[in-house]
N, C-alpha and C positions, 0 to 999 in steps of 0.2 A: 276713423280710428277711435275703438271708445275710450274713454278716460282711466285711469289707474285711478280706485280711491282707497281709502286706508284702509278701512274695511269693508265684509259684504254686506248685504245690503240683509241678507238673513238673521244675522248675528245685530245688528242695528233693529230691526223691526223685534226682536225679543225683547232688546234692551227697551225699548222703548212700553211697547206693551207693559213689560213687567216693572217695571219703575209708575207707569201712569196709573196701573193698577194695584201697587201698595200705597201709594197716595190717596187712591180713590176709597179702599178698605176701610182703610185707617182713618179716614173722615168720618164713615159714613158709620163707623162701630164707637168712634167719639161722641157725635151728635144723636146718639140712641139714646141717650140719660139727659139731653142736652136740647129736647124741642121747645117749642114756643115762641111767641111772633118775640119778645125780648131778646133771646137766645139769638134769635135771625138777623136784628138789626143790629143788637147794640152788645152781645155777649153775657146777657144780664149783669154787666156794669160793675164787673166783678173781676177782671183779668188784672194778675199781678204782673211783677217788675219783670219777669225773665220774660213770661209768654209776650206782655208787649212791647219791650224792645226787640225778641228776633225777629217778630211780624211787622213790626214798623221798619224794619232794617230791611226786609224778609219783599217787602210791600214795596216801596222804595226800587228795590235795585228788579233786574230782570233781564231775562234774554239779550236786550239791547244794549247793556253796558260790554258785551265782547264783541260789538259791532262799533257802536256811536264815538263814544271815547276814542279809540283808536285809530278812527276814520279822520275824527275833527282834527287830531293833534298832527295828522301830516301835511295841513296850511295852514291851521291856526298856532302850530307851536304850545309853547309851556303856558300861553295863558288861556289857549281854549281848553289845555285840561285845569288847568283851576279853574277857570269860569265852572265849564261840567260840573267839576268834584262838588263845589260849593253849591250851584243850583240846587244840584238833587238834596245834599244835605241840608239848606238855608231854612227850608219849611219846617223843618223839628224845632232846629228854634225858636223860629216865629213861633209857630202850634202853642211855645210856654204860656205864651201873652195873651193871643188868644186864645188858647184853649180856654184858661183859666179864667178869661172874662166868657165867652160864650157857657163854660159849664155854669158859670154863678148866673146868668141873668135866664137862662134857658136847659135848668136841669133835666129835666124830662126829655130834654131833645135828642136825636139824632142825626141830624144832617146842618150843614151850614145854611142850605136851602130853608130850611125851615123859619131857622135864624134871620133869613131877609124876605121871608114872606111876610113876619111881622111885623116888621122892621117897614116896608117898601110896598107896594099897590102888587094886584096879584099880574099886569100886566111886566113889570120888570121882573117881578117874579119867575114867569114863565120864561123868559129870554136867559136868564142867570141859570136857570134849570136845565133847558134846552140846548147851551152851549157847555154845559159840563158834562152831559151826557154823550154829546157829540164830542169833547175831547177823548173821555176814557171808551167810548166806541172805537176812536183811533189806533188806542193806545194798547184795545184789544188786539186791533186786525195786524199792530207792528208785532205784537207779542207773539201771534200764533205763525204771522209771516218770517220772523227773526229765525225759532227753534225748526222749523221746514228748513229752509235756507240752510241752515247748518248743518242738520243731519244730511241733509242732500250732496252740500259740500266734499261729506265727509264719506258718508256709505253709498249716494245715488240714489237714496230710497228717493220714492215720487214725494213731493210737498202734500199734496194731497192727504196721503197716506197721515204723513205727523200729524200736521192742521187735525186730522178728524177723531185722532186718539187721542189728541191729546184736549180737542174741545171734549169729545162726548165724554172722557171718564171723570175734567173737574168739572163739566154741568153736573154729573150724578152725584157729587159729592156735598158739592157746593151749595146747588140749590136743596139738599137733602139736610145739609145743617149747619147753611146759613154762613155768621160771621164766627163764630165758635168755632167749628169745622176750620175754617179757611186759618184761623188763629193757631189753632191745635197744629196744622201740616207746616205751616207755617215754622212751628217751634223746631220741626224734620229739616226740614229744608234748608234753613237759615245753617245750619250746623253742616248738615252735606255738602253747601256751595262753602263753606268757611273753610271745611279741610280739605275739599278738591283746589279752591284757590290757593292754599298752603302748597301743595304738591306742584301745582300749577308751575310758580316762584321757583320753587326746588330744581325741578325738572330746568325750565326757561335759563336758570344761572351757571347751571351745567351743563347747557349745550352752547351757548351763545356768550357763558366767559365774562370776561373784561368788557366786552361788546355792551353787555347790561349796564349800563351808566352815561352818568351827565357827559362826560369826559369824550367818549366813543363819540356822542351826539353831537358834540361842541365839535369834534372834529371832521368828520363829516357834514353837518348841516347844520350848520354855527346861527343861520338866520331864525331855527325855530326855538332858539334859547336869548336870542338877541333881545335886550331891551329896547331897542330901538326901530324891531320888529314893526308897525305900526298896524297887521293882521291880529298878531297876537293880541292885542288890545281888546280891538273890536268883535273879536273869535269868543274873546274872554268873557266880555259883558254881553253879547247876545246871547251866548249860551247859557250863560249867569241869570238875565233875565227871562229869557224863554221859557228852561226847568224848571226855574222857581217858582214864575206864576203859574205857569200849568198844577207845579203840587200842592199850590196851595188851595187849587179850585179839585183835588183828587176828594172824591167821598169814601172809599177807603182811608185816607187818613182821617177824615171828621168823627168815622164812624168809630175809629179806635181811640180820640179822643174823648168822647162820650164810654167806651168800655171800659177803661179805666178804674179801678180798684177807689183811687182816689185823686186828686192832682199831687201828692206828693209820689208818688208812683208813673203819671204819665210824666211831670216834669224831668224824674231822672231819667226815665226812659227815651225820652227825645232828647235830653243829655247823651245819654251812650248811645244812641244810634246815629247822630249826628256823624261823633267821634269814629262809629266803624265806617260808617259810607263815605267819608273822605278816602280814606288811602286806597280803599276799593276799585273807586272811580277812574284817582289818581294812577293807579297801579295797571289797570287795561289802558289809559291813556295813554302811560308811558312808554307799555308795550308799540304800542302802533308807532311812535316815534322813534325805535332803535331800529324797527323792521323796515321802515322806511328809511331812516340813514344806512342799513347791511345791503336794500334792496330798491331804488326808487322806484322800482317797474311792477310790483306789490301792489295789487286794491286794497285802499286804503282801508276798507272798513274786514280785511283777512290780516290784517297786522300781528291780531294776539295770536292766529293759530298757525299762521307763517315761524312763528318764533317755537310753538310748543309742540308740534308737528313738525320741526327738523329732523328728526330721527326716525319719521313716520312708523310709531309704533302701535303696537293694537292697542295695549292698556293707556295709552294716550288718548286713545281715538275714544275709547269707553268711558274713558275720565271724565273729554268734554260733551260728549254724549248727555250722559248723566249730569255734566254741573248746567248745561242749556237745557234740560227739561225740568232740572231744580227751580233753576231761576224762574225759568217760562211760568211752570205748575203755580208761585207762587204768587205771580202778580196778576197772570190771567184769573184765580180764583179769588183775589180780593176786589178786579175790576167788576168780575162778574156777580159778588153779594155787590159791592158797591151800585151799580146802576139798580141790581135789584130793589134795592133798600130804597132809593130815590123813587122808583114806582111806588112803594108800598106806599111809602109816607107822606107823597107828596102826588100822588095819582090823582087824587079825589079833587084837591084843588087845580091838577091839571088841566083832566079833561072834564070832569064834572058830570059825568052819565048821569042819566035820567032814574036808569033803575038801579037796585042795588046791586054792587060786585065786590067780589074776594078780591082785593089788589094784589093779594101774597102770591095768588094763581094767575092773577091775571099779570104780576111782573115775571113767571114765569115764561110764558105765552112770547113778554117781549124781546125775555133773555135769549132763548131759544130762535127767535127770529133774526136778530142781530149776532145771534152766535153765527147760523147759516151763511150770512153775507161774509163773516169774516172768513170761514172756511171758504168762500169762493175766492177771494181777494188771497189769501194765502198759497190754497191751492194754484192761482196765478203767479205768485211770486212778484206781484206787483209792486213797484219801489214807492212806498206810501212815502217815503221824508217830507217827501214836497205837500200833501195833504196835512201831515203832523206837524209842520212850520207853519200851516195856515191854521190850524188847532191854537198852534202856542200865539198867535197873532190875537187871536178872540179872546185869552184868556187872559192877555197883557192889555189888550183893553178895558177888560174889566176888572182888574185885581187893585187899583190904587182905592179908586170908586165904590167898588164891594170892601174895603179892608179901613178906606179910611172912614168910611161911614159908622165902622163899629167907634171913633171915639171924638165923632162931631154931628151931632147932634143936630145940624144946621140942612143935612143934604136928606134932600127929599126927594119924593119920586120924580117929577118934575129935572129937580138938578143931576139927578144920577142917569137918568136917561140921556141926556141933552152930554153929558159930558163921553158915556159912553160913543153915543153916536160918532163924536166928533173925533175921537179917542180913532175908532175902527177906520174911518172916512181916510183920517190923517196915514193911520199904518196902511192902507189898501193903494193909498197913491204910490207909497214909497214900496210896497212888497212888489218884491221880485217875479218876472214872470218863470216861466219854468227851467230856463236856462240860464236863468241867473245873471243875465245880459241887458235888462232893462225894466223900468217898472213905467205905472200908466204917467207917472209925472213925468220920470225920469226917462225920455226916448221915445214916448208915446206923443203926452201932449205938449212936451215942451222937447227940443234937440237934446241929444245928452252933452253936445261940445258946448253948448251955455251950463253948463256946472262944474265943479273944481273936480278932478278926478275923485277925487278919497269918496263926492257921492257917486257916481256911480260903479266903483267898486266894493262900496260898503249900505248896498241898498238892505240886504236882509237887517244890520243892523241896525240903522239908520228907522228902517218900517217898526222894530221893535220900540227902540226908545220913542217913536213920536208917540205909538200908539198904548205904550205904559203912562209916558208924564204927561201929555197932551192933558188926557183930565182935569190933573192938578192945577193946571192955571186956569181952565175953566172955573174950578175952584173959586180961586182967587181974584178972578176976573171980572166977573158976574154974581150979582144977588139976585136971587130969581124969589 
């Protein structure tokens, strides 16, 4: 029997087309006035308050927050959406600190990489390089996997289909004008998903009532607001941890800290973008959590459109349409200048060719080849989570290590490696394997009935913190 979707599948392949294709216009007649390798990396370093707060906001959120969020909150409860909320937001903050020391010691620059090439020997260089590429590679194949998935959901169209409209139209834009372009759509976008989440709200309170509240929750499934919860905790701070370090290694955001007009500009900026991307977060979390006390038999990560699709209506169905290919268009186009920009700039010390090359062309070359793998992995519909919690593993390794070295002066290449190492060793024992049922310490090499329960049902966490603070008392442990 085939499935009933809300809408057909002809009416969705328009919408789409024609959305991927004002986006792509509008880039690509922006960056006409707008070329040059400055332009492509850094915006010629000239972008004010409005255009970088709704690209930093803009950057930030994405396809994944109508899935992620609302999936976490129906076992982790209200503190795995605050962990969320806070993760994704936590890096604007930080960014104040550091941006404002990285921009004074390193004006000319554009990437963080750059920042610890100088800093660090070119062999941890390479590794620091090589694992941020490989996060926002991920973070590609979940982005173009997410807006498939959903349109599928919703019209049937094949995954395929999205994945390839929606890669091929931001490569032509993207790569056509750089980080300007992606900032400009950017400024669209950020406004689009704002007033479709507005209607979102609207709509979700007038179908679902009373329903919409703490109150509802509390009475229904009193455990996921419990303080005594003791999931919510651990829901809280992995999430909390995992987000944050992965954004804080995103070159997208580095690259728009270097655009910046000036730091009293970026500063308010990661100000007010902080501020929007909490309730944001907050707000698809929350969804997943009523839909799961209205419904417990609900996959968890259909939570927001279970509630906003009660009425299965077509201008619904167009709404989210349109607010998943906003989101999607928005963070795929800053991941894809982002890796770009890391070729350009940091190419020549990577590989080191013999003869002379264009890196502008040749990080085209790579974009396009990693774009292809994502459009296979998409067109799969393959549930990357479990690769992107090994992403956030790598990056929690090295975020104490790469973050504290900007204000100690003491850690050298030598110490940063050595701590790294042991940092990843530490979280690889305790990561979970793919059913979430045992890691290599825990069930492998040792029984798991020699451990107290809370580890072996708190192994994802547990893999995170060792493999963030492990460092730090290498740190402190050793003088090398």
């Amino acid at each position: 029997m085939d499935k009933t979707y809300f809408i057909n599948q002809s009416t969705s392949l328009i919408l789409i087309i024609l959305i991927s294709l004002i986006f792509a216009l509008v880039g690509i007649y922006h960056s006409k006035k707008n070329q040059g390798l400055n332009n492509y990396l850094t915006a010629n370093r000239n972008i004010g308050l409005f255009s970088l707060t709704t690209s930093l906001t803009a950057s930030a959120l994405g396809a994944w927050i109508l899935f992620g969020p609302a999936s976490a909150a129906t076992w982790g409860g209200i503190g795995s959406i605050i962990g969320y909320s806070l993760g994704t937001a936590f890096p604007m903050f930080f960014l104040i600190y550091l941006g404002k020391k990285i921009r004074k010691e390193f004006p000319k620059g554009s990437s963080l990489i750059e920042f610890m090439r100088k800093k660090f020997g070119k062999n941890l260089f390479k590794l620091i390089l090589l694992i941020t590429i490989f996060y926002m590679f991920i973070f590609l194949c979940a982005e173009i996997t997410a807006v498939a998935v959903l349109i599928n959901y919703i019209s049937g169209t094949e995954l395929w289909i999205t994945a390839f409209i929606v890669l091929l139209s931001t490569l032509i834009y993207t790569l056509y004008g750089g980080l300007k372009a992606s900032i400009f759509t950017d400024n669209i976008q950020i406004i689009v998903i704002g007033i479709l989440l507005l209607i979102s709200i609207i709509y979700i309170k007038s179908f679902v009532g009373s329903q919409f509240s703490f109150d509802f929750i509390k009475e229904k499934n009193p455990h996921l607001l419990s303080s005594s919860y003791v999931p919510s905790y651990t829901a809280g701070l992995t999430f909390f941890i995992a987000v944050a370090a992965t954004n804080l290694f995103h070159q997208g955001n580095w690259q728009r800290v270097y655009a910046a007009k000036n730091f009293d500009v970026l500063r308010k900026s990661l100000i007010i973008s902080f501020f929007i991307i909490i309730p944001i977060v907050f707000y698809m979390g929350f969804s997943g959590m009523v839909a799961f006390s209205i419904d417990s038999n609900i996959r968890p990560d259909l939570g927001f459109f279970s509630l906003l699709l009660k009425e299965q209506t077509t201008l619904l169905s167009l709404i989210i349409i349109i607010l998943g290919l906003a989101l999607a268009i928005s963070t795929v186009d800053t991941l894809i200048n982002a890796i770009s920009s890391l070729i350009v700039v940091d190419g020549k010390a990577m590989f080191n060719f013999k003869k002379k090359i264009d890196y502008l062309n040749f990080s085209k070359y790579i974009i396009v080849f990693l774009s292809i793998i994502s459009f296979i992995v998409a067109s799969k519909g393959f549930d990357i989570l479990y690769l992107f919690l090994l992403a956030d593993l790598f990056c929690c390794a090295f975020v104490l290590t790469v973050f504290y070295s900007f204000y100690n002066k003491n850690i050298n290449e030598k110490t940063a490696y050595i701590s790294i190492i042991i940092g990843l060793v530490g979280g690889f024992l305790l990561f979970p394997a793919p059913d979430f049922s045992k890691s290599l310490l825990v069930g492998i090499f040792i029984p798991k009935e020699l451990f107290a329960p809370f580890v072996s049902q708190s192994l994802l966490f547990l893999s995170f913190i060792v493999a963030t603070f492990l460092p730090y008392f290498i740190f402190k442990a050793k003088k090398f």
